[in-house]
C-alpha positions as CSV (number, residue, x, y, z in Angstrom):
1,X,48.8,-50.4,-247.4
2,X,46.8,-48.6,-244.2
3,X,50.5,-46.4,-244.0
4,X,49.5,-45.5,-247.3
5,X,46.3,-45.0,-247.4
6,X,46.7,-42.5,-244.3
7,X,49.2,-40.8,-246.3
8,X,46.6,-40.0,-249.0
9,X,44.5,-39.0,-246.6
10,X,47.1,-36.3,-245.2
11,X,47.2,-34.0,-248.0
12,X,43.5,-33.0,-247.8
13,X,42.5,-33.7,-244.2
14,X,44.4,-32.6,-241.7
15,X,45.6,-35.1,-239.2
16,X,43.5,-34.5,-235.6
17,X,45.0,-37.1,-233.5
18,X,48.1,-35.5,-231.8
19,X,46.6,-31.9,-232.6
20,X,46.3,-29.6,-229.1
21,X,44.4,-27.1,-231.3
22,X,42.1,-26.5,-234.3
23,X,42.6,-23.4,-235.6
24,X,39.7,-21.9,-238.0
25,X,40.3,-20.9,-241.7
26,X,37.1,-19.6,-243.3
27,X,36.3,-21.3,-246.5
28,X,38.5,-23.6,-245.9
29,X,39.3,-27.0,-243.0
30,X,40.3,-26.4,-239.6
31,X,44.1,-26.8,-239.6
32,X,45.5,-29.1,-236.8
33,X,48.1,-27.7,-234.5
34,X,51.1,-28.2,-234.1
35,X,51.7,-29.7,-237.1
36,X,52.7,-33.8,-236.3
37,X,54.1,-34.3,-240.1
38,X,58.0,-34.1,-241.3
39,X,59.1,-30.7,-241.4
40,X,58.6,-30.9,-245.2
41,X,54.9,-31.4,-244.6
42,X,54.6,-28.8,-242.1
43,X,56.2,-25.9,-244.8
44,X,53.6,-27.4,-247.4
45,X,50.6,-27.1,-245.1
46,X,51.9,-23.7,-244.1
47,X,51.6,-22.5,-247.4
48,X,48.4,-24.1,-248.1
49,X,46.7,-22.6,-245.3
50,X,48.6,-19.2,-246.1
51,X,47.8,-18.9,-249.9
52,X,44.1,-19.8,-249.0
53,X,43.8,-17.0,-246.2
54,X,45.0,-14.7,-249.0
55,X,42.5,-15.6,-251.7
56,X,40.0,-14.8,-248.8
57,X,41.4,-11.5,-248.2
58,X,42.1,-10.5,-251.8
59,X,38.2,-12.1,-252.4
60,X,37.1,-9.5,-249.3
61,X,39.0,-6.7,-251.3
62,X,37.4,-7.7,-254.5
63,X,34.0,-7.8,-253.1
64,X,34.3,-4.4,-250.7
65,X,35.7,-2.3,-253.8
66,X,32.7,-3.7,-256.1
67,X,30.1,-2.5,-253.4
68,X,31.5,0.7,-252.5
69,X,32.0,1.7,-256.2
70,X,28.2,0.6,-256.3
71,X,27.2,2.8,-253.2
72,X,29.5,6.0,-254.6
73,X,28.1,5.7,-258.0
74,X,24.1,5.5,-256.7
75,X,25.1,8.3,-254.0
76,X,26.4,10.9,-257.3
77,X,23.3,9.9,-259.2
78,X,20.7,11.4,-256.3
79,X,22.7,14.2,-255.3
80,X,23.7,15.1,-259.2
81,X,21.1,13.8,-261.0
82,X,21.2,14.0,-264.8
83,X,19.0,16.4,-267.0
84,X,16.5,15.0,-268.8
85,X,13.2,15.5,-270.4
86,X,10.1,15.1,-268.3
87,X,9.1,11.4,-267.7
88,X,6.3,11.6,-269.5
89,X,3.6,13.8,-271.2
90,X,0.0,15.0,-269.9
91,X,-2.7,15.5,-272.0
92,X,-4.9,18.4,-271.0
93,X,-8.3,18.4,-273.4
94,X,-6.6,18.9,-276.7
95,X,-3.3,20.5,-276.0
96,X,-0.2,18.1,-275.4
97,X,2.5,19.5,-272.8
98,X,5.8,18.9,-272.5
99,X,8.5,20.6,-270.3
100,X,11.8,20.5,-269.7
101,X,13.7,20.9,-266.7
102,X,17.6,21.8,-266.4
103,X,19.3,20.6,-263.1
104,X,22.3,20.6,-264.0
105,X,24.8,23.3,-264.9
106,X,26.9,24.1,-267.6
107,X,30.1,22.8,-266.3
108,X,28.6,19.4,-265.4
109,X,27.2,18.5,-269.0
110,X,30.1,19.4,-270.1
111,X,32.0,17.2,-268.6
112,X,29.5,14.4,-269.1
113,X,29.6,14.8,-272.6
114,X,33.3,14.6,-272.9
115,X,33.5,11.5,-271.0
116,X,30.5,10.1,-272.8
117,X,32.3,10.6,-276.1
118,X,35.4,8.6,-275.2
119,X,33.7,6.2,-273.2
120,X,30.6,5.3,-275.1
121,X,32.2,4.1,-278.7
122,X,32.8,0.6,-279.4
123,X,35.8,-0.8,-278.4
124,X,37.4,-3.5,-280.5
125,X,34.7,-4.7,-282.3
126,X,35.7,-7.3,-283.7
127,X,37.0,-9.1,-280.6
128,X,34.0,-7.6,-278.6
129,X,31.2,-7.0,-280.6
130,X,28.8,-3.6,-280.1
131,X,30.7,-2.9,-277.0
132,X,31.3,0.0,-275.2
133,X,34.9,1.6,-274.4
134,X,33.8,1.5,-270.3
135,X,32.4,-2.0,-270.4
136,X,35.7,-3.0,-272.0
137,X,37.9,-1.0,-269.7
138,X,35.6,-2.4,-267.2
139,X,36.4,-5.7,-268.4
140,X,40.3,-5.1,-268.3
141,X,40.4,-3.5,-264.8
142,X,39.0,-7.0,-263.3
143,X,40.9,-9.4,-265.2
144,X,44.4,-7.3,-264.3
145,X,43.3,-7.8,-260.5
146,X,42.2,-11.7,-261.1
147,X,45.7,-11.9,-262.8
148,X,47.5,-10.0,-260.1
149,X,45.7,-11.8,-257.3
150,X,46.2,-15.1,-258.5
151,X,49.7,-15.3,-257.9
152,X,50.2,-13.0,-254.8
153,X,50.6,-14.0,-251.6
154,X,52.1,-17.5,-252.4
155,X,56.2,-18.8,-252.0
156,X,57.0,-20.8,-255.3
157,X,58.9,-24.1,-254.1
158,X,58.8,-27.9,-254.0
159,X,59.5,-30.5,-251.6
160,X,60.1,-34.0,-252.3
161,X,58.3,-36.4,-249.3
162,X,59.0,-40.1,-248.8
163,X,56.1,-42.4,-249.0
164,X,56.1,-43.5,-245.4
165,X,56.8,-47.7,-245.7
166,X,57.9,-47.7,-249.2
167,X,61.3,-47.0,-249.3
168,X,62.8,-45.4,-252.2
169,X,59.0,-43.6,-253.2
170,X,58.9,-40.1,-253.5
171,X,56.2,-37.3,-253.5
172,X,56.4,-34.6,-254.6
173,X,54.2,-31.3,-253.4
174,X,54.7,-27.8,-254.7
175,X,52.8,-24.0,-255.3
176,X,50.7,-25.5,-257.7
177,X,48.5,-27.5,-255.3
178,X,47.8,-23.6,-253.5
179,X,47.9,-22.0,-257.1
180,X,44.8,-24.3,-258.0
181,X,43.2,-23.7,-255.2
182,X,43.7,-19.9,-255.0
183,X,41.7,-19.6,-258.8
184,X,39.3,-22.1,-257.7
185,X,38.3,-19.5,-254.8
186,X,38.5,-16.5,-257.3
187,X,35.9,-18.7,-259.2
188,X,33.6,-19.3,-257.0
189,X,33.7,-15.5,-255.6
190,X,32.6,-14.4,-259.0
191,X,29.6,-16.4,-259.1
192,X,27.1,-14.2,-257.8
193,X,28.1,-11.3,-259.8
194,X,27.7,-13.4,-262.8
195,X,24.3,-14.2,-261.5
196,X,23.7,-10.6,-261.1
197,X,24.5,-9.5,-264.1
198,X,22.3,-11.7,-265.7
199,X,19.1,-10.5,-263.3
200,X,16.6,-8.7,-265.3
201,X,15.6,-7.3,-261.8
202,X,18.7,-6.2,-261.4
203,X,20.1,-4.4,-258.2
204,X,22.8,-3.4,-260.4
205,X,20.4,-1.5,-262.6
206,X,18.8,0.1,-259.7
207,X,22.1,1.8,-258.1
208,X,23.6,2.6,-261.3
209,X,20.5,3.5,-263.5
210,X,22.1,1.2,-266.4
211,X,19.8,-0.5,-268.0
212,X,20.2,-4.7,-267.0
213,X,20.9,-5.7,-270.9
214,X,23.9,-3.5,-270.7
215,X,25.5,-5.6,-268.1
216,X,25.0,-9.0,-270.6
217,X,28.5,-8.2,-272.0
218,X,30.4,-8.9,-268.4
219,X,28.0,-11.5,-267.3
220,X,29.0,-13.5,-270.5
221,X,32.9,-13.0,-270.2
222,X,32.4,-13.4,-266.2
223,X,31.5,-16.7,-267.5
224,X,34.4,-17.3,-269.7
225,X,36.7,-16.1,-266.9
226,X,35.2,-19.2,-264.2
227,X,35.2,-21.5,-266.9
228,X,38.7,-20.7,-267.3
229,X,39.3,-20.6,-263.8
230,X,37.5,-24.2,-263.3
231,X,39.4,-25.6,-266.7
232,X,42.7,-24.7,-264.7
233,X,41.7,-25.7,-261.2
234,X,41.2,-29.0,-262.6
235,X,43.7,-29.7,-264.9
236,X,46.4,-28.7,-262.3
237,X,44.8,-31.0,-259.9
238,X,44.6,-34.1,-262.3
239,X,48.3,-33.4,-262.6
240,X,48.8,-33.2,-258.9
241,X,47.3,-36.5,-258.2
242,X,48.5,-38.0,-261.6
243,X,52.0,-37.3,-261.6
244,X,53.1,-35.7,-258.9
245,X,52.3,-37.9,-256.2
246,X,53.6,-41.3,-255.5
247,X,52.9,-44.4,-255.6
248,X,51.3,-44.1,-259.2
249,X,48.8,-44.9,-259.8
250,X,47.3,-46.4,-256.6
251,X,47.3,-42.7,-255.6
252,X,45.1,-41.2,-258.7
253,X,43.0,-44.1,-258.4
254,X,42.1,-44.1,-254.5
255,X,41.9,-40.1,-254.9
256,X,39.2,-40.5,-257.9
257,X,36.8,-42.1,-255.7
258,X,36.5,-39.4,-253.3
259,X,33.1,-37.5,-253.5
260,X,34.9,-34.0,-253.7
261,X,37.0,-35.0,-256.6
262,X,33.7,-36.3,-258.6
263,X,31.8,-33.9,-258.1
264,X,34.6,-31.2,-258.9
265,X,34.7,-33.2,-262.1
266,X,30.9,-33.0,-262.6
267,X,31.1,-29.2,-262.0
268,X,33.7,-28.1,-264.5
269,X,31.7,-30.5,-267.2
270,X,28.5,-28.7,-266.3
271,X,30.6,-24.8,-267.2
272,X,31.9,-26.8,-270.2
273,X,27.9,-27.6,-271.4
274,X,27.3,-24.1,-270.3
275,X,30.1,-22.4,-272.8
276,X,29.1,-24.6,-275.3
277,X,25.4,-23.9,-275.4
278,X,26.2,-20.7,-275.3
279,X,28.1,-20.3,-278.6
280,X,26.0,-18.0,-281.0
281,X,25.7,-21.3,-283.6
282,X,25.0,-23.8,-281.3
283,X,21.8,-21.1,-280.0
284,X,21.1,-20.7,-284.2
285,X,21.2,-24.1,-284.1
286,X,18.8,-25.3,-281.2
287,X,16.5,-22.1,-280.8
288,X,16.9,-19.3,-278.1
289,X,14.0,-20.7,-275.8
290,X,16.3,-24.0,-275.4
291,X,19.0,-21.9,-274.9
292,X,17.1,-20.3,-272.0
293,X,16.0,-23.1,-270.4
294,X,19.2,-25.2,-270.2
295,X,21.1,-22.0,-269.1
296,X,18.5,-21.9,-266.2
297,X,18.7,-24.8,-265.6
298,X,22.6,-26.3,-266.1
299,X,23.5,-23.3,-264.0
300,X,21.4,-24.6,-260.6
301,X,22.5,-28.0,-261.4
302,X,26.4,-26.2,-261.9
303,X,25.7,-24.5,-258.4
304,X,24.8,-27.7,-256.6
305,X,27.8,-29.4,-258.0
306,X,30.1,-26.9,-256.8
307,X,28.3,-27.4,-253.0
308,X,29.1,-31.1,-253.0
309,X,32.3,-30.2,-254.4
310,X,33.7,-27.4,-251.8
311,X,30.8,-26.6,-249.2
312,X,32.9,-24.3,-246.7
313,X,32.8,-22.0,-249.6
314,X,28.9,-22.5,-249.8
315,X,28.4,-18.5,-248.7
316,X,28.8,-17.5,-252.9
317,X,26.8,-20.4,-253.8
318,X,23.6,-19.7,-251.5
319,X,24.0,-15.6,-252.7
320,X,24.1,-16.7,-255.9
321,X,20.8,-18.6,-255.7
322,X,19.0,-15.7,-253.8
323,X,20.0,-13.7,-256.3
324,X,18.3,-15.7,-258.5
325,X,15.1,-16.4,-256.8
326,X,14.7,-12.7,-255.8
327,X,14.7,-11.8,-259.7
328,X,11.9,-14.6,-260.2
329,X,9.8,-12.7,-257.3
330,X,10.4,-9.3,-258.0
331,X,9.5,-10.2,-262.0
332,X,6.7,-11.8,-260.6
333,X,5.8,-8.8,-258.5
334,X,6.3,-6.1,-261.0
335,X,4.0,-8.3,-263.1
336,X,1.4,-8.2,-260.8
337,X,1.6,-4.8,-260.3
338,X,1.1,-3.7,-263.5
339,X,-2.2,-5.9,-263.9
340,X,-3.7,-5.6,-260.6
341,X,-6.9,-3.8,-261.2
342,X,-10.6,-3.6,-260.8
343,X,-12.5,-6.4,-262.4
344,X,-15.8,-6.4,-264.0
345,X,-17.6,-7.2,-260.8
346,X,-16.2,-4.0,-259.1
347,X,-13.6,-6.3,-257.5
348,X,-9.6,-6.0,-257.3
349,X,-7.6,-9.0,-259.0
350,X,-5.2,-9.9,-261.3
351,X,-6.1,-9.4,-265.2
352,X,-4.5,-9.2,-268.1
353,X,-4.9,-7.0,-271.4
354,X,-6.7,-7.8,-274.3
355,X,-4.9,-6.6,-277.4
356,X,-6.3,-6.3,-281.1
357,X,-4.4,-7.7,-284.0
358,X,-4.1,-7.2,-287.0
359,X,-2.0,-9.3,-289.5
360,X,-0.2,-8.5,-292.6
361,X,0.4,-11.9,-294.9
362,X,4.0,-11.5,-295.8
363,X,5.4,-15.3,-297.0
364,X,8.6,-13.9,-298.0
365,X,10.0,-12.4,-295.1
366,X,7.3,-13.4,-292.0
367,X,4.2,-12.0,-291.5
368,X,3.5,-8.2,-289.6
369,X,1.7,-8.4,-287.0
370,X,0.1,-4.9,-284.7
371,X,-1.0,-5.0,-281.6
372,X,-3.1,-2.1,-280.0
373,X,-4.5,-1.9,-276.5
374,X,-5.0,0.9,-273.9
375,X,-4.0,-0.2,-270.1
376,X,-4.3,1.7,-266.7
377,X,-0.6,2.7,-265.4
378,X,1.8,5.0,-265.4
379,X,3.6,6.0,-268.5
380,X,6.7,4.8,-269.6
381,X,9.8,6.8,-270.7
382,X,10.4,6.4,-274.3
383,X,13.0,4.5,-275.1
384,X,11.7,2.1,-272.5
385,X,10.8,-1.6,-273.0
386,X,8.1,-4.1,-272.1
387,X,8.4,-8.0,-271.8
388,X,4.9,-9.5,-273.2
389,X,3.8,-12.5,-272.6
390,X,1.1,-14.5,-275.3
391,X,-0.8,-16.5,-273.1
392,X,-2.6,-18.3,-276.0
393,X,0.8,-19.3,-277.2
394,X,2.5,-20.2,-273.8
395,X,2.7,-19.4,-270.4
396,X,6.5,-19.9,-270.1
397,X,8.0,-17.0,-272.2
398,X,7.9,-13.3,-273.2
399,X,9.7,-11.6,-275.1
400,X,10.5,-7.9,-274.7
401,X,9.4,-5.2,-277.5
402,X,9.3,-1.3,-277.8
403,X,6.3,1.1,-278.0
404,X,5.9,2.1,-280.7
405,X,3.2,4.4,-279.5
406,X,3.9,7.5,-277.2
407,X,3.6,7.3,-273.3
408,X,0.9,9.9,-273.4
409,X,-1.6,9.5,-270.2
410,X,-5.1,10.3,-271.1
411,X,-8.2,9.2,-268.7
412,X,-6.1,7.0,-266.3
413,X,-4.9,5.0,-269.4
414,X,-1.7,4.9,-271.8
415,X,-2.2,3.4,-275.2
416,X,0.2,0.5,-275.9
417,X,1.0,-0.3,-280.0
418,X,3.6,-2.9,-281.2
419,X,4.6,-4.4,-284.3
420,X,6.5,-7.5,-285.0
421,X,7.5,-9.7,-287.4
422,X,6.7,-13.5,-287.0
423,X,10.0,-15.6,-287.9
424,X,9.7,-18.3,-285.6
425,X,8.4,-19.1,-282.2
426,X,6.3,-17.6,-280.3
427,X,5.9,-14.9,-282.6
428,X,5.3,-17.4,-285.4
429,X,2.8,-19.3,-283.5
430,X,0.7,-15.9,-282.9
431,X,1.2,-15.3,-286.5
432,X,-1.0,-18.8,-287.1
433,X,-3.8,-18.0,-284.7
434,X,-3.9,-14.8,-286.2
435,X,-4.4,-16.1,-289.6
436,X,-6.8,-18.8,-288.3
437,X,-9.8,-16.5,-286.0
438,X,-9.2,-13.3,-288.6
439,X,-10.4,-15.6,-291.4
440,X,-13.1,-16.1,-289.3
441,X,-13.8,-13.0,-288.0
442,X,-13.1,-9.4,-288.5
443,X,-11.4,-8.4,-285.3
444,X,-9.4,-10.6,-282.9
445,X,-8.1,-9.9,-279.5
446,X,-5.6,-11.6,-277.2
447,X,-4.7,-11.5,-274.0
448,X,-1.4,-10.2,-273.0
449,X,0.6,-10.1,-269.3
450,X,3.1,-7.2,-269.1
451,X,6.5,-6.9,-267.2
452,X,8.3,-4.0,-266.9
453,X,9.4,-0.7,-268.6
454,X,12.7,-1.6,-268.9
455,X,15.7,0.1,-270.0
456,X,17.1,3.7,-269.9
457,X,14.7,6.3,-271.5
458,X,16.1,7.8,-274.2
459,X,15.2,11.6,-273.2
460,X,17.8,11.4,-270.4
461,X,20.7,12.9,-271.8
């Protein structure tokens, strides 16, 4: 039984005792040298640590293309920058000005407005939704190089090993064992980018000038493409340790207990939940804010699974959460910003906006509601949106909404006006105290935290 057991133990760890070297493998164990197994052994173990070496270059390649396309693209958009309206309009006394400034020539909008009408129609709507040709071809560029790259770089054979002390029992080790692990890498590469894409603080946004709700589309079929990846990493690893590998099923069932295994288990289950929460009648079913929340919070909990299940690939994993925090802080930030002002005492502090409502009883389809309030800033572009937060209702959500009203600067301030409809919610539960302090009262007011603008103005052509 202890022949056996350090047998299992082979095919995972490598053996250290009659090793003269360890030589490094980023992401991935030190492999012992010269190899002390069967020649068999040796040529599996040389693939292994092979194919994994590749994933980490073609995962370098990946990763280097991404950021340089990123660096190019922010790099055209300062030296060429688009024409576009003024950002905003001054009020002098009683006349309203508004200029316009060309920086670009002839040639140049031309050709932006040929590529805009090719690029910028839906594509396959009915497969995609209200997406864009480039977000599509976008789409199809990366999963041709996932596709490509998960089956480069690796020699497609078997060996069949004896079981040492158990004569007549066979294992059996081939590609797929490397295969597995080669997606498995791919998935946790593309991690972070997910995570990015679903920043509201987006870098993205700030390189490319495209507006962070215009990069939901990849970060939801990033997700399908790990959740893929993790389905297959697991599958072809239950199959590894199910059937190919002998004696059965002493083997599946010592290899089960390991902590890796569990917790590679526990990870794929948490993507599953993730998918499945996901779907568009599951959210219709359970509300968007619980959608939120157990997105938030199933994807840290994924994150940390994925640690305990691989840590020497823990470099995507801690971007990936630093990615997230920074969005927190810089929402924070921005927030803070935007209210930081003087206080009634002649003091600086934080404070937010008092708005006026006024509510329009509507039983069929949800009441109207208007809110009006002037606030010290900058204007906004128009086009541009702003997440409020009702902090009568809650503290924990906001919701983003258009100005109505335009960004027109007039003694330091800029006039905000919105109107919604209460369905359900947060809007639904301002709709109540609406109803309740204007049968009271004439007037009401409520305060309000901003975030933002956000999005592309729609002046920029």
């Amino acid at each position: 039984m202890e022949s056996l057991m350090n047998f299992l133990s082979v095919r995972h760890t490598p053996d250290t005792s009659e090793a003269t070297i360890l030589e490094p493998h980023w992401g991935y164990t030190d492999r012992a040298l010269p190899c002390a197994r069967d020649v068999k052994t040796c040529q599996y173990l040389d693939l292994v640590y092979s194919g994994h070496d590749f994933s980490m270059l073609f995962v370098g390649i990946f990763w280097a293309i991404a950021i340089g396309i990123l660096l190019a693209w922010a790099l055209a958009r300062n030296i060429w920058p688009s024409a576009r309206m003024d950002e905003f309009m001054v009020v002098d006394t009683e006349k309203v000005v508004c200029t316009t400034t060309n920086r670009g020539g002839r040639v140049k909008s031309t050709m932006a407005s040929f590529f805009r009408s090719y690029l910028l129609p839906d594509s396959i709507r009915i497969i995609f939704g209200r997406t864009t040709r480039l977000q599509v071809s976008l789409l199809l560029i990366l999963v041709t190089y996932l596709v490509i790259v998960s089956f480069t770089g690796l020699t497609y054979r078997a060996w069949t090993v004896a079981v040492p002390d158990m004569p007549g029992v066979y294992t059996i080790r081939t590609t797929l064992g490397p295969w597995s692990n080669r997606v498995g890498v791919l998935a946790y590469a593309l991690t972070p980018l997910s995570v990015m894409m679903a920043s509201r603080e987006s870098m993205l946004s700030v390189l490319t000038g495209i507006p962070y709700q215009s990069f939901n589309f990849l970060h939801r079929w990033l997700g399908y493409i790990i959740l893929a990846q993790a389905l297959l990493h697991t599958i072809a690893w239950i199959v590894i340790e199910t059937k190919l590998y002998a004696p059965q099923p002493k083997a599946a069932m010592q290899l089960v207990t390991e902590k890796y295994m569990i917790w590679g288990i526990v990870a794929t289950l948490l993507i599953l939940a993730l998918f499945i929460l996901s779907l568009p009648f599951v959210i219709r079913r359970t509300g968007y804010e619980f959608f939120r929340k157990a997105h938030y919070i199933l994807a840290m909990v994924y994150i940390g699974a994925c640690y305990a299940h691989w840590d020497k690939l823990s470099c995507f994993l801690y971007s990936s959460l630093l990615i997230w925090f920074l969005d927190r802080i810089l929402r924070l930030i921005r927030t803070g910003l935007i209210h930081y002002q003087v206080l009634s005492d002649g003091s600086m502090g934080f404070q937010a906006v008092h708005a006026v409502i006024k509510h329009f009883p509507d039983a069929e389809n949800g009441d109207v509601l208007r809110l009006d309030f002037e606030h010290s800033q900058d204007p906004w572009k128009i086009g541009q949106h702003f997440y409020l937060c009702f902090t009568n209702c809650s503290i924990w959500q906001s919701h983003p909404f258009t100005p109505l009203s335009l960004p027109i600067l007039e003694d330091g301030k800029v006039t905000h006006s919105y109107i919604l409809r209460a369905k359900q919610g947060e809007t639904k539960k301002l709709a109540e105290l609406a109803r309740k302090e204007l049968a009271e009262a004439t007037t009401m007011t409520t305060p309000v935290i901003l975030t933002g603008p956000y999005g592309n103005p729609l002046q920029e052509t």
